[in-house]
C-alpha positions in Angstrom: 108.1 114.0 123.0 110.2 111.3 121.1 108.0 108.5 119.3 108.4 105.0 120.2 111.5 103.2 118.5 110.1 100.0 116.3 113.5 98.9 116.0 116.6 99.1 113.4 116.8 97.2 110.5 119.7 97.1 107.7 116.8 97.2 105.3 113.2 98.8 106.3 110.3 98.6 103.1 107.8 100.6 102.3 104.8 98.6 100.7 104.7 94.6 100.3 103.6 93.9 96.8 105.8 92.1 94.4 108.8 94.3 94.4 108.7 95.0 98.5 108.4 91.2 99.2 110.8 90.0 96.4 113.6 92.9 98.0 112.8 91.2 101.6 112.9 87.6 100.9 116.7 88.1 98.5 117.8 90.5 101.3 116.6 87.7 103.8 119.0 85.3 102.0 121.7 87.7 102.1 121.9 87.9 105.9 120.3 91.3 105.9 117.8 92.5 108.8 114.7 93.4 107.3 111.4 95.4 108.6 108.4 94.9 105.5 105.7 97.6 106.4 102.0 97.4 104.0 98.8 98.6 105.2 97.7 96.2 103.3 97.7 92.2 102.2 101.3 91.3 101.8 101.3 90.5 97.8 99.9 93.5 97.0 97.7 94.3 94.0 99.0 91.4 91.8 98.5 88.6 94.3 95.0 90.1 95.5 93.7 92.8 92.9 95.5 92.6 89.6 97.7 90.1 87.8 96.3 86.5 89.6 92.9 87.0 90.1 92.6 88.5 86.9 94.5 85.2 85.0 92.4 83.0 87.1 88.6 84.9 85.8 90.5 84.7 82.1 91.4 81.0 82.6 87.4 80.7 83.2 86.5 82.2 80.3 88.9 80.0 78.0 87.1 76.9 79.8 83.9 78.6 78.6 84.4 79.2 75.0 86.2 76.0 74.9 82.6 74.3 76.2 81.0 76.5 73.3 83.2 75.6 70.4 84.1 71.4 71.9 81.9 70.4 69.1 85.0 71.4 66.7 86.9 68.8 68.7 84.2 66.2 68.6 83.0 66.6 72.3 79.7 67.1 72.3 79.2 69.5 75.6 76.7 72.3 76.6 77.5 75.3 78.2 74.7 76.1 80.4 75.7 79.1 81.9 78.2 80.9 84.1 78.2 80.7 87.8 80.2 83.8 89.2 79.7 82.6 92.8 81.4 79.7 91.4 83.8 81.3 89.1 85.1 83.7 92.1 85.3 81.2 94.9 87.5 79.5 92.1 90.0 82.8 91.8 89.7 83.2 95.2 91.1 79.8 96.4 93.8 80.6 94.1 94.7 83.8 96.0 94.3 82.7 99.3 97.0 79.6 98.6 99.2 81.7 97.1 98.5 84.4 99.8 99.5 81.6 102.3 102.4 80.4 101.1 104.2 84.2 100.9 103.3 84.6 104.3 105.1 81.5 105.6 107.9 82.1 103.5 108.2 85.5 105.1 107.7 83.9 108.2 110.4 81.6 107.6 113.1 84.3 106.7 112.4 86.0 110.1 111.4 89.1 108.3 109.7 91.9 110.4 106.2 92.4 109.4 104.7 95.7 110.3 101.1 95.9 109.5 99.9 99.5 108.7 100.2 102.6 107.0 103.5 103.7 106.6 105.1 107.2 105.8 108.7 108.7 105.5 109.5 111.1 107.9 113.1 111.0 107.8 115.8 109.8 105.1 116.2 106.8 107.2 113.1 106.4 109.1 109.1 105.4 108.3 106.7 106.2 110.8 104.1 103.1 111.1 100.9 104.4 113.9 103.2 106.4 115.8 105.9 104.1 116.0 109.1 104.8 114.1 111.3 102.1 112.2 114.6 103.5 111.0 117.0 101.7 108.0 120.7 101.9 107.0 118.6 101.6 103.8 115.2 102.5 102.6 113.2 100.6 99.7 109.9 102.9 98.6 108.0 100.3 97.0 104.3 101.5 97.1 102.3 100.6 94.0 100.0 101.9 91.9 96.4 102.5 91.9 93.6 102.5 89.4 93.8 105.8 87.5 90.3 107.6 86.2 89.9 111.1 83.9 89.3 114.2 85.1 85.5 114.8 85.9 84.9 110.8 85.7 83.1 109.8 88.8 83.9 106.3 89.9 81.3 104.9 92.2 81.9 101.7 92.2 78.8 100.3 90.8 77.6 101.6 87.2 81.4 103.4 86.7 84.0 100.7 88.0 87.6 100.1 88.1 89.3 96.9 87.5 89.1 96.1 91.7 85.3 96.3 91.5 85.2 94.1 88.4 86.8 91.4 90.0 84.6 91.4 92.9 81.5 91.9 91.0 78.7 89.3 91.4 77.0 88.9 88.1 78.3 89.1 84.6 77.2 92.5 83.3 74.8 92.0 80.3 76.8 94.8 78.5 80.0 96.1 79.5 82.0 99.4 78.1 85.8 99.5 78.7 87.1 102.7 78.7 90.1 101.9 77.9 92.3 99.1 75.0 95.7 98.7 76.7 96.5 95.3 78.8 93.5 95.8 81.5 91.2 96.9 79.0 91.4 93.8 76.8 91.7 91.5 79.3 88.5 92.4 80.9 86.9 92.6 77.4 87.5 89.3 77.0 86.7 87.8 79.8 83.1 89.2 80.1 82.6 88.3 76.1 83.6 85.0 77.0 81.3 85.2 79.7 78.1 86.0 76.8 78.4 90.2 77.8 78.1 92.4 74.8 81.1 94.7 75.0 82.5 97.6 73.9 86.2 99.1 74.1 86.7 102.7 73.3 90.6 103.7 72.8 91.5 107.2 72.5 94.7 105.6 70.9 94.2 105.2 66.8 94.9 101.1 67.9 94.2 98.8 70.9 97.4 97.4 72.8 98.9 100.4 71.3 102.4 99.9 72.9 102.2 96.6 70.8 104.0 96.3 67.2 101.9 97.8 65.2 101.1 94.4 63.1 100.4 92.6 66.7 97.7 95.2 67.3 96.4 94.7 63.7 95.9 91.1 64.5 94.3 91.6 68.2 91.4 93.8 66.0 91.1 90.8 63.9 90.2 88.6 66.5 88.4 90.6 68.4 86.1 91.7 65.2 85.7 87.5 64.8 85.0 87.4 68.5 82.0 90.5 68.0 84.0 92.5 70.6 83.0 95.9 69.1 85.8 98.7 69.6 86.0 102.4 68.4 89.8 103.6 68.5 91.1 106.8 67.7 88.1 109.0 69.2 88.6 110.1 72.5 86.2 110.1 75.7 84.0 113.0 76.8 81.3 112.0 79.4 79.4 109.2 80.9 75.7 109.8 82.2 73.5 107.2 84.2 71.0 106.1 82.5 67.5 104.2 83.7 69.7 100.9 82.9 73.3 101.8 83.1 75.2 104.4 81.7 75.7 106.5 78.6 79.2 107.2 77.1 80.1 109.8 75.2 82.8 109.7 72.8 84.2 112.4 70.8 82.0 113.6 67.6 79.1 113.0 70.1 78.9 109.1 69.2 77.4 107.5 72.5 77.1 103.6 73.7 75.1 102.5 76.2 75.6 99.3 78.5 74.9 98.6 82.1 78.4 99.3 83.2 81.7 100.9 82.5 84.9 99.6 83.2 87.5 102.5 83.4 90.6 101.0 81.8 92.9 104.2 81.6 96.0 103.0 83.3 97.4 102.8 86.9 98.9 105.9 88.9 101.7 105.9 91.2 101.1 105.8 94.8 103.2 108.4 96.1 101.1 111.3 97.4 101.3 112.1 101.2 103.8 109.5 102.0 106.4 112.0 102.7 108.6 111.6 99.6 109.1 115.2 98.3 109.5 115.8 102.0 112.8 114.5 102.4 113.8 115.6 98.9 112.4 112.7 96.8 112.2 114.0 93.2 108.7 113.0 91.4 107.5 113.8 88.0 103.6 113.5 88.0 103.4 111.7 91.0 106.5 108.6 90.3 110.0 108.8 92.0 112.7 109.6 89.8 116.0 107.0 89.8 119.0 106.5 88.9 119.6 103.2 86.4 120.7 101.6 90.1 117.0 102.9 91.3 118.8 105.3 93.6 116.5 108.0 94.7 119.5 110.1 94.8 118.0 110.8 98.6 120.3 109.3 101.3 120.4 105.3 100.9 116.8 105.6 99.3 115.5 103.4 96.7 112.2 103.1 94.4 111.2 100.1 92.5 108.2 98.6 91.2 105.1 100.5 89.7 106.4 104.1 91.2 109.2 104.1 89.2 108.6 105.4 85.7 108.0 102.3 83.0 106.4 99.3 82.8 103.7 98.6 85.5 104.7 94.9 85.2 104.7 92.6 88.4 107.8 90.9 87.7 109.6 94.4 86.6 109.0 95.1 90.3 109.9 92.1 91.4 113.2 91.4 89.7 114.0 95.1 91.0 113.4 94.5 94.2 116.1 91.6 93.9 118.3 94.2 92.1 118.2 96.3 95.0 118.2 93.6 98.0 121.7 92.9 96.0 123.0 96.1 95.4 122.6 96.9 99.1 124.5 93.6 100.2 127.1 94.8 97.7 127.0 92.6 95.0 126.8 95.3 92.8 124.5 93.3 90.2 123.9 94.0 86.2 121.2 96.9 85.7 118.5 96.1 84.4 117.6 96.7 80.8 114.2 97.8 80.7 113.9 96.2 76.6 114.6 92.8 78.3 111.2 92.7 80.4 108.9 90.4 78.8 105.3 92.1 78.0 102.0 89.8 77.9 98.6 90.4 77.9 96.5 87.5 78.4 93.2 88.4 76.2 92.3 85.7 73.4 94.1 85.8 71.1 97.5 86.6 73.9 100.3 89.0 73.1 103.5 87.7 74.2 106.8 90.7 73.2 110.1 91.1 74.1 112.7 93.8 73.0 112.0 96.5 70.5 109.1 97.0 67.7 109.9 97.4 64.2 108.9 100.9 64.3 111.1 101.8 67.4 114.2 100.0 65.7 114.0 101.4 62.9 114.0 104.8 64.6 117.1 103.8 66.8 119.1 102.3 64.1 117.3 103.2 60.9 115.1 101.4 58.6 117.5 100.2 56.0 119.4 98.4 58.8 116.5 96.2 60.0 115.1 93.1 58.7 111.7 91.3 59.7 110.2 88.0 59.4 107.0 86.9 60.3 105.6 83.4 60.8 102.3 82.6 60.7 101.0 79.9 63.1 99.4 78.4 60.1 102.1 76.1 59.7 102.7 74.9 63.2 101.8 72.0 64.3 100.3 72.2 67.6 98.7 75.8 66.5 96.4 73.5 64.3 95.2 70.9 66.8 94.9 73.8 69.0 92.6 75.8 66.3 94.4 78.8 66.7 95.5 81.4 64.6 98.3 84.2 64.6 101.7 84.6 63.9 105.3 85.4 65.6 107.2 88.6 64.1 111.0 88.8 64.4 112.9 92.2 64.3 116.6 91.9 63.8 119.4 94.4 62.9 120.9 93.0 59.7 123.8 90.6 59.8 123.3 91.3 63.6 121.6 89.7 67.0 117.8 90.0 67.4 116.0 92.9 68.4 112.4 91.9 68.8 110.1 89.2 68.9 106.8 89.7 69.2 103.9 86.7 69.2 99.9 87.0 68.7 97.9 83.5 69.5 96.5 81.0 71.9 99.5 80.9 75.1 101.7 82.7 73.1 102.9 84.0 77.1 104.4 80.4 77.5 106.7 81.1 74.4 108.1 84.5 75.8 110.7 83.0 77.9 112.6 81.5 75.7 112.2 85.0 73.6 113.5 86.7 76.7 117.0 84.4 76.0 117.3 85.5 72.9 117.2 88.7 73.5 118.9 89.5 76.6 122.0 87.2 75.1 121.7 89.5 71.9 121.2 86.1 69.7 122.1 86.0 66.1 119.0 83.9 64.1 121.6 81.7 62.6 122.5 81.0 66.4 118.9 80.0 67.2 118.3 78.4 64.1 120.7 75.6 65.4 118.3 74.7 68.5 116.6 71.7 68.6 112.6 72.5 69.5 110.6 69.2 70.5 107.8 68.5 67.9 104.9 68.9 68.2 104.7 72.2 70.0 104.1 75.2 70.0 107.6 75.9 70.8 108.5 75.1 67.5 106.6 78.0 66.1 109.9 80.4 67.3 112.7 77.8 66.0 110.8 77.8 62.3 110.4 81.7 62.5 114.7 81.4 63.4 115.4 79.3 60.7 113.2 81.6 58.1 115.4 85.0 59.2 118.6 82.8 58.9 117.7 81.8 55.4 116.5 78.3 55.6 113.0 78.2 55.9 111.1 74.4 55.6 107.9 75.2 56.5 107.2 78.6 55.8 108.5 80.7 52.8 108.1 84.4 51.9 
């Protein structure tokens, strides 16, 4: 008995996060027919589960310790407590405007949206509730989901993932994050901010470990100022409920106790039962294997976003969902450079990067051809009526363009754009040096580190 026909589309997507709805709106403007198929929100977890509500709970917290430290400032306020009902009705106003205004602009581009669970069952076709949408191309753009270890229950109330955390109705009077990488300092820092004793333990020898090595360094720092307690270096064992919480056990049988814990481990592909390997989808532990055109190598298959191997970064999937909306149209657009993706994590202090760590160009080009620079915030400006501290490190190949730049401090994020130009135009210093940066700002803070690698530092000297 043949299924019911949904339709034909020049494009049909599977999953409507950032890099589905990106490929659908750009193949929208290209005159392309397109059929967006989630069993979910459209926006995916960044919009509803990840990157805004997070941002939004973080920006709280910085409004709270700035009501605990105003005095500094001469503003005599009193932080008398936090209001979570208040706090999340807050983030969620956040979401649901943004949630609005993707819908109508999908609605506005006439694309298709086909609510419910989708699966491949043929190289052109996903099968949505018994009904079958076929593609002259096919985007597989299904996310990721939280990961756990083996043998570590989550149930969603002593032993959490990030999803529960940001629906949770309290502020835990002690927290441990399994877990120092993006998720696991972010969360740490919003519930210290929030007056939760916490704990991070990091199998890792350093938190943000895919940091510079010095960035890292200087989270610790802050966090050790901050009395977020950390252990690094020792891995995880167990967790037991206790009469009040749980019971972590790390190895060399060191345990914490707290009345949660936040498992922090990283996010897995969602790939499994969709039909992928089916039609001869390669996958390597669960993500879909590309070309550097995010070919699946599968009929006119593609992958982007959090399945294909890299960064699990919402606007990695995003811009390669445009990639591919273009590359179908045949515009046959640059690929992209995976260096070139700006990396932040929004803890306090933030960690803004783009391009290579010293330690990774010294291994692609060797050390004697690399030169750094670091500038300490110390001497900007705007870093000091701010009260911040930190400092931007520069990684270039002598007498060459830059290779890194990599930024520790108080919305250091808002800095990585123009750090992203600079990279991805393969910028000499003595180029940048030349810029004019408005005064005061923090802005500033790049242009001094610039002139200091070109040889002409003013306010900073080595």
């Amino acid at each position: 008995m043949s299924q019911p026909n949904g339709g034909t589309f020049d494009i049909v997507i599977l999953g409507a996060g950032s890099g589905g709805y990106a490929a659908a709106l750009r193949a929208a403007e290209l005159n392309l027919s397109v059929a967006l198929i989630d069993k979910a929100e459209l926006g995916g977890t960044c919009l509803h589960r990840g990157c805004i509500p997070t941002k939004a709970l973080l920006h709280a917290a910085e409004v709270a310790e700035q009501t605990r430290e105003s005095e500094q400032f001469g503003v005599k306020a009193e932080l008398v407590g936090i209001d979570m009902a208040g706090v999340n009705a807050y983030k969620d106003g956040v979401v649901a405007r943004l949630y609005k205004g993707l819908q109508g602009l999908l609605k506005q581009d006439k694309i298709t949206i086909v609510p419910g669970a989708g699966k491949l069952v043929a190289q052109d076709t996903v099968e949505v509730d018994g009904k079958r949408y076929t593609g002259r191309n096919v985007i597989l753009a299904t996310g990721s989901y939280s990961r756990s270890l083996p043998g570590l229950e989550v149930d969603g109330k002593r032993v959490i993932t990030s999803e529960h955390a940001l629906k949770l109705d309290r502020v835990p009077s002690s927290a441990i994050v399994l877990g120092g990488g993006v998720i696991g300092v972010e969360f740490a820092s919003v519930w210290k901010a929030f007056g939760a004793d916490v704990t991070i333990l990091e199998a890792l020898p350093r938190l943000v470990a895919a940091e510079d090595e010095e960035i890292s360094k200087a989270v610790e720092r802050a966090f050790r100022k901050r009395k977020i307690n950390f252990k690094v270096g020792k891995p995880f064992e167990k967790v037991e409920h206790t009469a009040n919480g749980v019971r972590a056990t790390i190895a060399g049988g060191e345990t914490v106790e707290a009345e949660v814990l936040l498992v922090a481990v990283g996010r897995g592909p969602t790939t499994a039962d969709l039909g992928y390997e089916q039609q001869g989808i390669t996958l390597d532990r669960g993500f879909v294997i590309t070309n550097e055109r995010l070919h699946t190598g599968v009929g006119n298959i593609y992958a982007v976003g959090d399945i294909v191997p890299g960064l699990q970064l919402a606007h990695r999937g995003f811009q390669q969902g445009i990639f591919v909306a273009e590359e179908i149209a045949g515009l046959r657009p640059a690929p992209i450079d995976e260096a070139g993706i700006p990396r932040v994590t929004y803890s306090d202090p933030e960690v803004a990067s783009m391009g290579l760590t010293e330690a990774k160009a010294k291994e692609q080009y060797g050390a004697d051809k690399i030169s750094t620079y670091n500038y300490n915030l110390g001497g900007n400006g705007k870093s000091q009526i701010l009260k911040t501290a930190g400092f931007i490190k520069l990684v270039r190949l002598n007498d060459g363009p830059v290779l890194g730049v990599h930024m520790v401090g108080a919305r250091m994020s808002e800095l990585v754009g123009e750090a992203q130009l600079i990279y991805n135009w393969e910028a000499f210093p003595e180029e940048v040096a030349q810029l004019i940066h408005a005064h005061p700002t923090q802005n500033e803070a790049l242009g001094e580190a610039f002139l200091a690698l070109a040889g002409k530092p003013l306010h900073a000297h080595s």
